[in-house]
C-alpha positions in Angstrom: 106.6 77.8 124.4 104.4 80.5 124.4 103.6 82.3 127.4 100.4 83.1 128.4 100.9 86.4 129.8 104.0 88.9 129.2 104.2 91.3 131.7 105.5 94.3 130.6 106.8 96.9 133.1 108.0 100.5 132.1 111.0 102.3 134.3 112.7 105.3 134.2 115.2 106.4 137.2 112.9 104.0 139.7 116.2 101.7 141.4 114.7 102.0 144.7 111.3 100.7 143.7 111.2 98.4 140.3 112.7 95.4 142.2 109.6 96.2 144.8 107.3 96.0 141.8 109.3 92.7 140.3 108.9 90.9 143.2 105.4 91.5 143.2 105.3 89.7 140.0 107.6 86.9 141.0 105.0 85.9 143.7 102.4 85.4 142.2 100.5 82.1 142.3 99.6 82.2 138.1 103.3 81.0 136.8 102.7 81.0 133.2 104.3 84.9 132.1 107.3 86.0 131.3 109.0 89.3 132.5 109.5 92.3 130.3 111.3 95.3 131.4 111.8 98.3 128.9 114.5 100.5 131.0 113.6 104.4 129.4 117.0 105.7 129.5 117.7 105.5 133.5 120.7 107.5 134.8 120.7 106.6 138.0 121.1 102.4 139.6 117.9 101.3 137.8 120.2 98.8 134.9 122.5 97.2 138.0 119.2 96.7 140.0 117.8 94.7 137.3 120.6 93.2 136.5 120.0 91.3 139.2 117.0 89.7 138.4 118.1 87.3 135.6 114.7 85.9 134.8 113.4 89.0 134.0 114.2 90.3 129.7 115.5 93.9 130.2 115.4 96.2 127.4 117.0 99.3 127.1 116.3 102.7 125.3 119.4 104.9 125.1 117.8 108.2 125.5 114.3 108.6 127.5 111.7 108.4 125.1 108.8 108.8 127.9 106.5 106.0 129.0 104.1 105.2 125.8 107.3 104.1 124.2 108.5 102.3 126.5 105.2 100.2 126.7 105.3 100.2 122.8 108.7 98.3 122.9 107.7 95.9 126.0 105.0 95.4 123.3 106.9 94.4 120.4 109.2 92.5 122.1 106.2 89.8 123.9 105.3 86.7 123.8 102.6 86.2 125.8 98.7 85.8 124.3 98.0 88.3 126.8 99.5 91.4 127.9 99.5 92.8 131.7 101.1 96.2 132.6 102.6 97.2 135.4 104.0 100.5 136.4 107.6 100.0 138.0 106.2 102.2 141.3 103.3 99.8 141.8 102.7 96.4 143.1 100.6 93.2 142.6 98.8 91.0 145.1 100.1 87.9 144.8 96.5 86.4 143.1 95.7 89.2 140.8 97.2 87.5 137.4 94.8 84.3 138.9 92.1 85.8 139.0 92.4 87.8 136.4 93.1 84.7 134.0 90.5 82.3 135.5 88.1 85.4 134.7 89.4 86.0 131.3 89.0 82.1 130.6 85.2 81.9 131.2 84.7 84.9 128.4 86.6 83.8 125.6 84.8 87.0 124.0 86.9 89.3 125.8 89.8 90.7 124.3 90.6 93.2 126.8 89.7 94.0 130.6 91.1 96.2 133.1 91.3 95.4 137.1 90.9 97.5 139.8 93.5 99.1 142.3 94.0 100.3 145.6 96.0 103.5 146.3 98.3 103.9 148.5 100.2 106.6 150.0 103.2 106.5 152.7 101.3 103.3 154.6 98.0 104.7 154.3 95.1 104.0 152.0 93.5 106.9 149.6 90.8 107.3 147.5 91.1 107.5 143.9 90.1 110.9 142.1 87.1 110.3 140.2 88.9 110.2 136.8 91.2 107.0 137.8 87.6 105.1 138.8 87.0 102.1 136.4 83.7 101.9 133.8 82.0 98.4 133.4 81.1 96.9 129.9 82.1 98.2 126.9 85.7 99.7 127.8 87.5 100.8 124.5 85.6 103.6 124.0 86.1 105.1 127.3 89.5 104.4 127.4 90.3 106.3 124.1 88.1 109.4 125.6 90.0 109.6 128.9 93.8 109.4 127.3 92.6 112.3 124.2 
């Protein structure tokens, strides 16, 4: 069966905080994903860490190839009709992919769409820098200006 979500999560040397960032996944209330994890070459605990976490598909890249390809292959390697991203130092509250699917459901037009997140830093909340703020409507084009 086809999921209808694949969560793909990047990590790179992050074994005290990707099973942080898994769990947030795991609890959420929207069940219909699957797990992706594309390990970039750790070298320190990161493959026994997700080793434990047997629902999860762990892929591995030898070498570090840095975090575009390790998003590329969490890409080839899904399922899902939709793709979410997570980074393996971030979390999820636990109705985000809920929301985010009952919104994506009432716009069958959409194709893409990006949430908003809250930032924070050893317990407290910051403010994002201007460039990390989120444009409405028409988002490709934006997107491709802030990454060249």
């Amino acid at each position: 069966m086809v999921p209808a979500v694949s969560v793909i999560i990047p990590t790179y040397n992050r074994a005290a905080l990707v099973g942080e960032a898994l769990a947030s996944v795991q609890a959420q209330s929207f069940r219909d994903f699957e797990v992706l994890v594309v390990d970039d070459g750790s070298t320190d605990a990161t493959p026994e860490v997700l080793a434990a976490w047997r629902e999860v598909r762990v892929l591995r890249h030898p070498r570090r190839r840095g975090v575009s390809a390790a998003r590329n292959t969490g890409v080839a390697f899904a399922r899902g009709e939709w793709l979410a991203f997570l980074d393996s130092d971030d979390l999820w509250l636990p109705a985000k992919l809920a929301r985010q699917m009952a919104y994506l459901a009432g716009r069958p037009d959409l194709s893409l769409c990006q949430t908003d997140e809250t930032w924070v830093r050893r317990g407290a909340r910051v403010n994002q820098p201007p460039t990390h703020r989120k444009v409405a409507g028409w988002i490709f084009e934006p997107l491709l200006r802030a990454v060249w």
